[in-house]
N, CA, C and O of each residue as an XYZ file, in Angstrom:
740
protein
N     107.697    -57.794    242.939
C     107.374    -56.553    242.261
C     107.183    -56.877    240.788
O     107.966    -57.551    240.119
N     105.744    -56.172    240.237
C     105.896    -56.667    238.578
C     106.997    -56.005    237.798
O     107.676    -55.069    238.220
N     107.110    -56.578    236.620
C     108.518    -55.947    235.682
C     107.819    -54.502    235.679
O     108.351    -53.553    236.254
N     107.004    -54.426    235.225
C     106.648    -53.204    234.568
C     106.287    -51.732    235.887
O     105.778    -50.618    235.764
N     106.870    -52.504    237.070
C     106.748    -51.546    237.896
C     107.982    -50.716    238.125
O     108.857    -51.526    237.821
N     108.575    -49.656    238.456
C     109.782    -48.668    238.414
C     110.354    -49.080    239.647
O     109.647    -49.024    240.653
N     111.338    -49.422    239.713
C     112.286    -49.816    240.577
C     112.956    -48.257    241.226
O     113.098    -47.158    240.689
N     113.284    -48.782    242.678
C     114.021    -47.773    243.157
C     115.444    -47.426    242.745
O     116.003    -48.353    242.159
N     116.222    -46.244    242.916
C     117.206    -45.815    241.840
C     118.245    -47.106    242.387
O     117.857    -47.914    243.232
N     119.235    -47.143    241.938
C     120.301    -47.745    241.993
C     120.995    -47.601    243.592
O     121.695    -48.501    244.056
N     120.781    -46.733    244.106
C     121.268    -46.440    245.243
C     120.207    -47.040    246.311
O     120.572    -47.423    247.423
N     118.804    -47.090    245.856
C     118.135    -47.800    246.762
C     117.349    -46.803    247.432
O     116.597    -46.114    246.743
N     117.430    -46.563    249.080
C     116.888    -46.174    250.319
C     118.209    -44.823    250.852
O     119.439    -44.768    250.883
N     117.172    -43.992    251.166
C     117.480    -43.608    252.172
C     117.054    -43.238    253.462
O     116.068    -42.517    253.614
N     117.707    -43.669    254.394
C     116.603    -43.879    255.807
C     117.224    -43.279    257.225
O     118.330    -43.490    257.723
N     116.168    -42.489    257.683
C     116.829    -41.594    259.039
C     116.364    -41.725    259.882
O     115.230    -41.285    260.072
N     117.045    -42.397    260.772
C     116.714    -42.675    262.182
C     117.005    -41.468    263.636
O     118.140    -41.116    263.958
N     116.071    -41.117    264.158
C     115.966    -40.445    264.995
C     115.278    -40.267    265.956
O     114.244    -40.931    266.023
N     115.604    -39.295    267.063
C     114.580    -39.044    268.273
C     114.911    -37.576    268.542
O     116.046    -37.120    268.400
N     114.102    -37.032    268.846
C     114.244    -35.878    268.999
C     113.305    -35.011    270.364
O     112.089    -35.151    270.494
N     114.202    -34.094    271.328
C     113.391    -34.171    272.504
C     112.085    -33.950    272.645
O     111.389    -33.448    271.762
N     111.583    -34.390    274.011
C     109.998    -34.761    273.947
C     109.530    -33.223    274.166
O     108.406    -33.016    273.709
N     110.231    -31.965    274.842
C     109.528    -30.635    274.569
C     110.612    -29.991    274.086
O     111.762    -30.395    274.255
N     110.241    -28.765    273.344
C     108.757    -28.442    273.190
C     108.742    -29.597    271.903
O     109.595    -30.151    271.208
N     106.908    -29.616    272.048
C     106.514    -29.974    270.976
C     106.812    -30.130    269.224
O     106.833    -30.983    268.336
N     107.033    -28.539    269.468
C     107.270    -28.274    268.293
C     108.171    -28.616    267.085
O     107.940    -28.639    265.876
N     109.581    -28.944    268.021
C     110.687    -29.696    267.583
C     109.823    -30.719    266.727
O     109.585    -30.283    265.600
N     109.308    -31.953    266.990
C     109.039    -32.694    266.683
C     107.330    -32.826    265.808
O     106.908    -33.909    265.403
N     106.919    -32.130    265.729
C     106.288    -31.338    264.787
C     106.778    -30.834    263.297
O     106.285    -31.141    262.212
N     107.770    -30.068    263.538
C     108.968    -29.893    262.740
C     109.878    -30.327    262.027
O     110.460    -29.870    261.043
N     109.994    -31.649    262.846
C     110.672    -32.526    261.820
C     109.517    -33.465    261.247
O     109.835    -34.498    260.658
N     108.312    -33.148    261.399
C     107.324    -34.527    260.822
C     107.182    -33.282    259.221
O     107.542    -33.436    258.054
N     106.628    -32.342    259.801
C     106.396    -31.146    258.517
C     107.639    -31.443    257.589
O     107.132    -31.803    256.527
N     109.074    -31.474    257.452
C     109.762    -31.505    256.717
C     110.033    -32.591    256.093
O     110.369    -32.624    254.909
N     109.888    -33.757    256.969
C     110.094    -35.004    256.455
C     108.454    -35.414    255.412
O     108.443    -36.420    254.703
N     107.687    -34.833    255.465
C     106.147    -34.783    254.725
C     106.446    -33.785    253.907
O     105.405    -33.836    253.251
N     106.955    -33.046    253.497
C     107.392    -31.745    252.284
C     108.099    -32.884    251.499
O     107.661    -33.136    250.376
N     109.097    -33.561    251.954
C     109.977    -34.058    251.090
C     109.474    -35.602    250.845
O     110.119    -36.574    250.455
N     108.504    -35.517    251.102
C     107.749    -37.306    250.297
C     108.137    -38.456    251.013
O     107.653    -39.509    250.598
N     109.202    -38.542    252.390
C     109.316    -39.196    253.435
C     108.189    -40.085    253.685
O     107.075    -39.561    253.682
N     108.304    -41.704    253.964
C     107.347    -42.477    254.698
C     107.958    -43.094    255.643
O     108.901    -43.885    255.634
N     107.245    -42.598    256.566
C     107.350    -43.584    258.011
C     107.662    -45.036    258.281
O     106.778    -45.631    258.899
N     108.739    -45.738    257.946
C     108.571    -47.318    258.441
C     108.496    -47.561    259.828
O     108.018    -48.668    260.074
N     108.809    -46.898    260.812
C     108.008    -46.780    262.220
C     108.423    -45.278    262.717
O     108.926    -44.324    262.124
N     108.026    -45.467    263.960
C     107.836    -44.236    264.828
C     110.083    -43.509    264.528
O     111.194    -43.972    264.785
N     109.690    -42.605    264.072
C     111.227    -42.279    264.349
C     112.063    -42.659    263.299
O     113.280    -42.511    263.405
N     111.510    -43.172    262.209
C     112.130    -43.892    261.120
C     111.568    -43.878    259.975
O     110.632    -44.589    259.609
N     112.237    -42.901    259.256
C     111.781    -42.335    257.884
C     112.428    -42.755    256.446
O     113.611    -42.499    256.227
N     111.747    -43.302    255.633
C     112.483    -43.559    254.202
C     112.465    -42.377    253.201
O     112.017    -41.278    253.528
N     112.893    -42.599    252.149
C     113.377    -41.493    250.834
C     113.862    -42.648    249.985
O     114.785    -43.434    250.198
N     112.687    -42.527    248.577
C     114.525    -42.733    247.757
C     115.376    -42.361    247.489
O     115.343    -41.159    247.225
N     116.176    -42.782    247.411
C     117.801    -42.050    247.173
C     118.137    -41.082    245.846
O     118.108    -41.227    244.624
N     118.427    -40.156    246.661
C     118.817    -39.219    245.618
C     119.915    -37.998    245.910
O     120.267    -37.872    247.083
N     120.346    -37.303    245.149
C     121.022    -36.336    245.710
C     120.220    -35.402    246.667
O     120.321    -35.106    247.857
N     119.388    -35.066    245.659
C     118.310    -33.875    245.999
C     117.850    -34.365    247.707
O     117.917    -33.649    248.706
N     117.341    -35.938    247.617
C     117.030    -36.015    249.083
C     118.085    -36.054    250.120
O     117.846    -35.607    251.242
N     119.302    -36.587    249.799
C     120.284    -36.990    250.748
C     120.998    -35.675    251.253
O     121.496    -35.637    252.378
N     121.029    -34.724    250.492
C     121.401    -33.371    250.695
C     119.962    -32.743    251.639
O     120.353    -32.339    252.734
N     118.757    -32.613    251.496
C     117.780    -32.811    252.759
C     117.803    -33.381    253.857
O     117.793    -32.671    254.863
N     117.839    -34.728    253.980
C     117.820    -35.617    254.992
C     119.182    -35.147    255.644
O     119.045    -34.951    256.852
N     120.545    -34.898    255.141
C     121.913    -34.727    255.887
C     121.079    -33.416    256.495
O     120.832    -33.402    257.701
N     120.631    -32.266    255.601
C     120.436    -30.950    256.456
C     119.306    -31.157    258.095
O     119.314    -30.544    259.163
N     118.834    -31.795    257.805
C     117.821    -32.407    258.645
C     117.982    -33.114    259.791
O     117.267    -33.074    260.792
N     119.124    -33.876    259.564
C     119.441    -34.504    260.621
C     120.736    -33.561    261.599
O     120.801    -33.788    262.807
N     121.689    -32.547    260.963
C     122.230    -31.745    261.535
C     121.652    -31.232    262.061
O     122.174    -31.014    263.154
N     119.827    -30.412    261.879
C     119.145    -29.689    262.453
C     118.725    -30.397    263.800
O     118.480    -29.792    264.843
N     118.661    -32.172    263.580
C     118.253    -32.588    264.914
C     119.077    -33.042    265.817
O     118.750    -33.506    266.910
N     120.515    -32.886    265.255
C     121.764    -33.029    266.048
C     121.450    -31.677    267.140
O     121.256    -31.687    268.355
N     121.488    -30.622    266.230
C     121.532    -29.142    266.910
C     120.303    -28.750    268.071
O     120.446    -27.862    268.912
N     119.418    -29.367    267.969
C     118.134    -29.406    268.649
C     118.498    -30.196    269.764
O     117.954    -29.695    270.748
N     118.964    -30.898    269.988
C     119.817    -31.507    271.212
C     118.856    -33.366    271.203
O     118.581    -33.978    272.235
N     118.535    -33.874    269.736
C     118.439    -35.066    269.157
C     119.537    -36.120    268.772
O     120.730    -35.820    268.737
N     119.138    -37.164    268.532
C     120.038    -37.830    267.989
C     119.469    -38.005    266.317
O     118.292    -37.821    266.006
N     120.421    -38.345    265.462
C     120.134    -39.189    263.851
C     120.957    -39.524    263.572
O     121.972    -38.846    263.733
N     121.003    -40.774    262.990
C     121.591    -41.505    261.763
C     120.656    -41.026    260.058
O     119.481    -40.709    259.869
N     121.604    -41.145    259.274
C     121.216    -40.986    258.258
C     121.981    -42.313    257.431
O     123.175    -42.282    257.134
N     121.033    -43.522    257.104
C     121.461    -44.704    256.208
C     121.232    -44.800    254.809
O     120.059    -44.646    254.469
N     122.219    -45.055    253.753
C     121.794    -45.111    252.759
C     121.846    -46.619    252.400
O     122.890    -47.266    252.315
N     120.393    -47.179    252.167
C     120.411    -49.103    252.195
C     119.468    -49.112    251.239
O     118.965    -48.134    250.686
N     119.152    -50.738    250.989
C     118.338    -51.398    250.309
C     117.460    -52.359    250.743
O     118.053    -52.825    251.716
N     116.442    -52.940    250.641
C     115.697    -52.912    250.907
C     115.458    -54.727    250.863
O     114.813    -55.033    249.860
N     115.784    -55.756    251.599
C     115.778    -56.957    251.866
C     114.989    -57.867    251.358
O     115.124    -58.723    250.484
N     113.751    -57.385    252.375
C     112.674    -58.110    252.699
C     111.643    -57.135    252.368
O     112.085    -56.009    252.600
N     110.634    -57.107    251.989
C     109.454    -56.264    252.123
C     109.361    -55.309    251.195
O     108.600    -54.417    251.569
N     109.947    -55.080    249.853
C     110.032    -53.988    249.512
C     108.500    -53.451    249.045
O     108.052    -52.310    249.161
N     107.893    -54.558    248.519
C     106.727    -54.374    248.019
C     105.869    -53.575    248.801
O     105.073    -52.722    248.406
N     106.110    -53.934    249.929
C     105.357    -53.047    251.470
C     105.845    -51.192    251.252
O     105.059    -50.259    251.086
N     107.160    -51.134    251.317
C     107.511    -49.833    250.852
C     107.086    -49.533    249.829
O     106.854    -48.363    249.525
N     106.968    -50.136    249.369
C     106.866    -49.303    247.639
C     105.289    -48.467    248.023
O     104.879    -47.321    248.212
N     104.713    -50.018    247.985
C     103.124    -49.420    248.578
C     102.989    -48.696    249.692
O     101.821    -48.391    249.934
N     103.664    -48.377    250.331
C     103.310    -47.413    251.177
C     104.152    -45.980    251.213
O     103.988    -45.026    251.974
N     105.239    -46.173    249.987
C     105.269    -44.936    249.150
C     104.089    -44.290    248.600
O     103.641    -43.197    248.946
N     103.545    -45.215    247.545
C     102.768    -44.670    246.653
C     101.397    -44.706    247.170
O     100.675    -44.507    246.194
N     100.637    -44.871    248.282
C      99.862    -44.148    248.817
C     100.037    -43.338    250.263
O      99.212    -43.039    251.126
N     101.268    -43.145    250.166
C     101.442    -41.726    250.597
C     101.421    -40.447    249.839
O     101.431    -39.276    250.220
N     101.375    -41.255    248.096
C     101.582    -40.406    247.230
C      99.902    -39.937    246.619
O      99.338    -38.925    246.205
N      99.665    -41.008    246.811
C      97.852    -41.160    246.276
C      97.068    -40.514    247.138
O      95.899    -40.207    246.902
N      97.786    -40.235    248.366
C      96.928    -39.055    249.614
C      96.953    -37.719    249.260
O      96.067    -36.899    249.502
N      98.283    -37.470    248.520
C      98.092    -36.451    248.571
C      97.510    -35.524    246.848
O      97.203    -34.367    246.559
N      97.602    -36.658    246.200
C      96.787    -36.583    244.733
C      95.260    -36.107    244.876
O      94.551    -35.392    244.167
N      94.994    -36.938    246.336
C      93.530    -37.088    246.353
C      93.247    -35.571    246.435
O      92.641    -34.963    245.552
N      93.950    -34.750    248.070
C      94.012    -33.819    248.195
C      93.852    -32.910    247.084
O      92.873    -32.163    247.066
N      94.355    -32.900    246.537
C      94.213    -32.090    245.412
C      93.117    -32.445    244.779
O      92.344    -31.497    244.639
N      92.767    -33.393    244.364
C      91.624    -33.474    243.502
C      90.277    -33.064    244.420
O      89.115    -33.023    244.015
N      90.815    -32.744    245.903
C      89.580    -32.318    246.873
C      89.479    -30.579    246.697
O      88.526    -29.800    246.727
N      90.536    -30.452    246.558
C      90.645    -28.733    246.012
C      90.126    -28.434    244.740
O      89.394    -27.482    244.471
N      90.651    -29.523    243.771
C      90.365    -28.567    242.736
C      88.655    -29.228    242.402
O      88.326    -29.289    241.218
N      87.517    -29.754    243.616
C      86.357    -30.058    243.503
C      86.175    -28.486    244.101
O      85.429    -27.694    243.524
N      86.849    -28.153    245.185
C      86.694    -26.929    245.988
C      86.759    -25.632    244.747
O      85.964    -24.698    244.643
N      87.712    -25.860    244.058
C      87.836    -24.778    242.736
C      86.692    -24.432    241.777
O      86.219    -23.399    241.303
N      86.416    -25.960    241.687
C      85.290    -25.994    241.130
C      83.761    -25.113    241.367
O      83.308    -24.311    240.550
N      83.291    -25.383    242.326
C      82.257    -25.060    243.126
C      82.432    -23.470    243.564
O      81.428    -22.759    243.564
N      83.634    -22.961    243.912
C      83.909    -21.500    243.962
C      83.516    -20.745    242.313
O      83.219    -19.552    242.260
N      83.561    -21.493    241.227
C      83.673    -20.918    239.914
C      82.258    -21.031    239.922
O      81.728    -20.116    239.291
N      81.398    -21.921    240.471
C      79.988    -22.458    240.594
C      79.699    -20.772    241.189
O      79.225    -19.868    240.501
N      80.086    -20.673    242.495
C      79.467    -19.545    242.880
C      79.387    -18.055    242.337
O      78.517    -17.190    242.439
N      80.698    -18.092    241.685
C      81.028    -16.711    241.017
C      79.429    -16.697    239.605
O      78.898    -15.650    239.237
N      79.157    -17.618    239.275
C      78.606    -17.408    238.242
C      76.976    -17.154    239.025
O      76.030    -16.382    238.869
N      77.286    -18.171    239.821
C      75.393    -18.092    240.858
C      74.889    -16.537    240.874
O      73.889    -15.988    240.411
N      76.274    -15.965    241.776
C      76.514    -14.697    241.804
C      75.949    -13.915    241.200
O      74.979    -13.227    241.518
N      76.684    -13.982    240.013
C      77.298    -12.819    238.448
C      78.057    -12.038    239.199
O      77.847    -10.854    239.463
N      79.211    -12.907    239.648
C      80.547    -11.686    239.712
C      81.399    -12.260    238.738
O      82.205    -13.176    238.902
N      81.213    -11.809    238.002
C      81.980    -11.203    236.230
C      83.088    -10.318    236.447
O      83.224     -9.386    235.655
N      83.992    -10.472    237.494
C      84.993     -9.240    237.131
C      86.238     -9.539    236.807
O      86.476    -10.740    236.673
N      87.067     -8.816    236.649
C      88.906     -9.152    236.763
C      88.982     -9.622    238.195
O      89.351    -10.782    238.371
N      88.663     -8.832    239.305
C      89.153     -9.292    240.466
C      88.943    -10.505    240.528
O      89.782    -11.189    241.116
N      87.972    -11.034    240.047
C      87.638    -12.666    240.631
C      87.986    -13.813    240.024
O      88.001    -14.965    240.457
N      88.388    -13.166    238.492
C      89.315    -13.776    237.785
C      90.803    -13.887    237.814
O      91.498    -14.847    237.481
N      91.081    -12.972    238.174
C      92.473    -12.874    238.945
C      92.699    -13.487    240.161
O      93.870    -13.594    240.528
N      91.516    -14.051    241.087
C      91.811    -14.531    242.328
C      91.855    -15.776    241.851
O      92.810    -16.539    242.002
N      90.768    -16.040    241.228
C      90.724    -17.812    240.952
C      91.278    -18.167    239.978
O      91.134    -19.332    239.608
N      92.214    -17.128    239.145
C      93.494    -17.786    237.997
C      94.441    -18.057    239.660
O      94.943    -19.135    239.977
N      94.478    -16.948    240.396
C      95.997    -17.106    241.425
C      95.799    -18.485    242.171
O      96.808    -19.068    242.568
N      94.287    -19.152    242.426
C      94.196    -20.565    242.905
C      94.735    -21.464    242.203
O      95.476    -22.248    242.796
N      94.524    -21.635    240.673
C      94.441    -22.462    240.389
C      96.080    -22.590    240.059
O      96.612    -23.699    240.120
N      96.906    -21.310    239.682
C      98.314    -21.231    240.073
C      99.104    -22.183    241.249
O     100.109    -22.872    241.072
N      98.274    -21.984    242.584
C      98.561    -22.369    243.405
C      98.766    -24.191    243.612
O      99.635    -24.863    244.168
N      97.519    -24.538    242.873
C      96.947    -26.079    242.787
C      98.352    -26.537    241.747
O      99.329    -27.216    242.062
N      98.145    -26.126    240.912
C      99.338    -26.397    240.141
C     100.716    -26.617    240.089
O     101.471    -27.410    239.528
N     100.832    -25.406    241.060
C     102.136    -25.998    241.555
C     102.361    -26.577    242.892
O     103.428    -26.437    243.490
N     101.411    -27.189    243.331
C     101.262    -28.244    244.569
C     101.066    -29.554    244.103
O     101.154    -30.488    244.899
N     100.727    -29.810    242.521
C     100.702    -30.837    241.910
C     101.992    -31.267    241.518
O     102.552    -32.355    241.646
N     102.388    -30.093    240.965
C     104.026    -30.057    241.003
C     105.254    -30.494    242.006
O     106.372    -30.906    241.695
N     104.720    -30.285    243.236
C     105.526    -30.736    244.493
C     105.509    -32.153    244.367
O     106.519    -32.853    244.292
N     104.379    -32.538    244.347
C     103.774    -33.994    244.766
C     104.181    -34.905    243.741
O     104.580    -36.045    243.980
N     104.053    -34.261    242.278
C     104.391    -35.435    240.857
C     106.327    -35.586    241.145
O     106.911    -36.627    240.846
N     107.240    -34.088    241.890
C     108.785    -34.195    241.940
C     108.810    -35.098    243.033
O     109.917    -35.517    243.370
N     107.961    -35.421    243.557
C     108.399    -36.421    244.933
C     108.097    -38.032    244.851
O     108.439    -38.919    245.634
N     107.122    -38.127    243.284
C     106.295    -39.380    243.047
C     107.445    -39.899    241.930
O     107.858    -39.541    240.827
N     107.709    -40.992    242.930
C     109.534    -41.599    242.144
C     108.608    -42.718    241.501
O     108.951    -42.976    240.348
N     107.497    -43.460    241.969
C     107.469    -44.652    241.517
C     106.061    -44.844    240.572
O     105.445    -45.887    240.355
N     105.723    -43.214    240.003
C     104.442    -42.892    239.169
C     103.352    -43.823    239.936
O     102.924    -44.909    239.545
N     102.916    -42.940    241.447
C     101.319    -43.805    242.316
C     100.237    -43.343    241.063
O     100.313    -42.387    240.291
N      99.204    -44.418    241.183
C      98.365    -44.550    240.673
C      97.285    -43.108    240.334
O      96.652    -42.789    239.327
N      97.435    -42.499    241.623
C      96.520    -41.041    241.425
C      96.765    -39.575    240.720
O      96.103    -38.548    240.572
N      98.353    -40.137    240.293
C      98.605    -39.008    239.579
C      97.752    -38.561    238.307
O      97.514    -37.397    237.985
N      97.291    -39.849    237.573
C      96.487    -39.500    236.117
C      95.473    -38.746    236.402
O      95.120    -37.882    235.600
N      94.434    -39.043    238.296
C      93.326    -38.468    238.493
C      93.077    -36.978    238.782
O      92.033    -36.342    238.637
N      94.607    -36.458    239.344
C      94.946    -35.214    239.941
C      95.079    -34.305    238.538
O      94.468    -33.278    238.241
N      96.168    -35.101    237.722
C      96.053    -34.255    236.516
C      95.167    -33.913    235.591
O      95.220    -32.913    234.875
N      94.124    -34.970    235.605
C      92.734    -34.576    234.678
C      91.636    -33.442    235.381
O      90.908    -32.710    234.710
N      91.693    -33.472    237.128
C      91.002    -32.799    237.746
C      91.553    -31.361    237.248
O      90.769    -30.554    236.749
N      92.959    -31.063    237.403
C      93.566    -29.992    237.505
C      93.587    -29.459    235.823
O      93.895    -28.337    235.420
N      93.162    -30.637    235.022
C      92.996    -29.789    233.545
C      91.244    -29.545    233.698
O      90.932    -28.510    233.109
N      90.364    -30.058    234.170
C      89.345    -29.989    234.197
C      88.961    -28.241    234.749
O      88.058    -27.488    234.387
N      90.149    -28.034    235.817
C      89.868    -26.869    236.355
C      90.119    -25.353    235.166
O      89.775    -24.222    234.823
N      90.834    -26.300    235.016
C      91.778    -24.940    233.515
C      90.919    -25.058    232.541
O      91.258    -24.335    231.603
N      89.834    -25.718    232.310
C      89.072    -25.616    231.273
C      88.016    -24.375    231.970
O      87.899    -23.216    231.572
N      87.385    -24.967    233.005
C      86.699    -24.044    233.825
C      87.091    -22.275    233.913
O      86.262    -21.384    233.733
N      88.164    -22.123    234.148
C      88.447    -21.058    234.303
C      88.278    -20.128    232.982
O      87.843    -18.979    232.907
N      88.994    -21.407    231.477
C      88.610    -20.614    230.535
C      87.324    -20.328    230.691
O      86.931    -19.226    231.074
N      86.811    -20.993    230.497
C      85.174    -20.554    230.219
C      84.891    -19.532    230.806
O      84.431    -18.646    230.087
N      85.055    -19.183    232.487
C      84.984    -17.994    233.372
C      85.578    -17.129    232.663
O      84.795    -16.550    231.910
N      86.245    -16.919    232.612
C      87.537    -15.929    231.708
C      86.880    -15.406    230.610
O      86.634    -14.239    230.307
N      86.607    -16.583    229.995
C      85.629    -15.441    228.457
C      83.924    -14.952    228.954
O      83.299    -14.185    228.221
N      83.495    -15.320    229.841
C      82.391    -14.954    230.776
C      82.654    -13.490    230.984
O      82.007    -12.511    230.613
N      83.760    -13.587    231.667
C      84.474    -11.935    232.587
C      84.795    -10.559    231.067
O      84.687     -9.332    231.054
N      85.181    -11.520    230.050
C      85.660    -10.927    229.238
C      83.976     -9.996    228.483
O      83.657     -8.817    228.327
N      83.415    -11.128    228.249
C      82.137    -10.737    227.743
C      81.192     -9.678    228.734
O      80.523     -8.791    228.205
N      81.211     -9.836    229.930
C      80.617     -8.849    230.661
C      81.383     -8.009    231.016
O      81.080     -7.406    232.046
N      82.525     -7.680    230.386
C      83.022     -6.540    230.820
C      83.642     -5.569    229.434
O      84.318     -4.540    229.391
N      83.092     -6.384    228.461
C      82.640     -5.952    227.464
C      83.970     -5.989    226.376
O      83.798     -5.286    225.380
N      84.611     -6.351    226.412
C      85.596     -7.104    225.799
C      85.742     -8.247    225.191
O      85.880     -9.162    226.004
N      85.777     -8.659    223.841
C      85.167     -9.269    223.270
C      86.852    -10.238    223.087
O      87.895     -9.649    223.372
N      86.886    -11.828    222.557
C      87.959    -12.220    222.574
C      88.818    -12.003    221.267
O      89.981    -12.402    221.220
């Protein structure tokens, strides 16, 4: 690992091993959705990492009680990392860069919606109010993704310039809406 790369906390790993029954489905659905909310990567089928933290280990414990209760098994390990870390790391941080991208696929999507409003000329509050409440939304999904990005992945700089790119946009819409609705700034 280079120096200048961020090391995992002091505590290392945390890693949950489990199975959980084969129906319904959903169970196991369920635990993929939660373990993907909380920035979890897969080192195989059934075997999920975290770095260590309170915030996660207080997740992962709730999580694995939930798959105790579901009529599953889990361990919940808190370790370090031997052999391979470089492999984790990287496959932290483009788990992290997936979902940067995502976003930067929305806020192309943001984009192109502000494209249409103007194609349009819908100049109003309503539509300014819808596409301020998007870009609300983007924002704080960037937010999820930067509290879960322990080891600063590479796509964060791209997500955040997209997502200021969008806020520039909107101004501009905004004094557009303002001007055709006859309100001057």
């Amino acid at each position: 690992m280079s120096p200048d790369r961020p090391r995992p906390a002091a505590a290392g790993w945390l890693l949950l091993v489990y199975r959980v029954p084969t129906e319904p489905t959903r169970l196991r659905a369920g635990v993929w959705r939660r373990l993907k909310g909380l920035g979890a990567i897969y080192l195989q089928n059934s075997a999920a990492a975290l770095p260590a933290s309170p915030a996660g280990e207080r997740a992962l414990r709730g999580l694995r009680n939930d798959i105790v209760e579901m009529g599953g098994t889990a361990v919940l390990l808190g370790c370090t990392v031997l052999a391979g870390e470089s492999e984790v790391l990287a496959a932290f941080n483009a788990a992290r860069d997936d979902e940067y991208e995502e976003i930067v696929d929305k806020c192309q999507d943001f984009q192109a919606q502000l494209d249409k409003e103007y194609a349009a000329e819908h100049f109003t509050y309503a539509e300014l109010e819808e596409n301020d409440e998007d870009l609300i939304k983007l924002r704080n999904w960037f937010a999820k993704v930067r509290d879960r990005d322990a080891f600063a992945a590479a796509g964060r700089a791209t997500a955040l310039a997209a997502l200021d790119d969008c806020e520039r946009a909107l101004e501009d819409y905004a004094a557009r809406v303002y001007a055709e609705q006859g309100e001057g700034r």
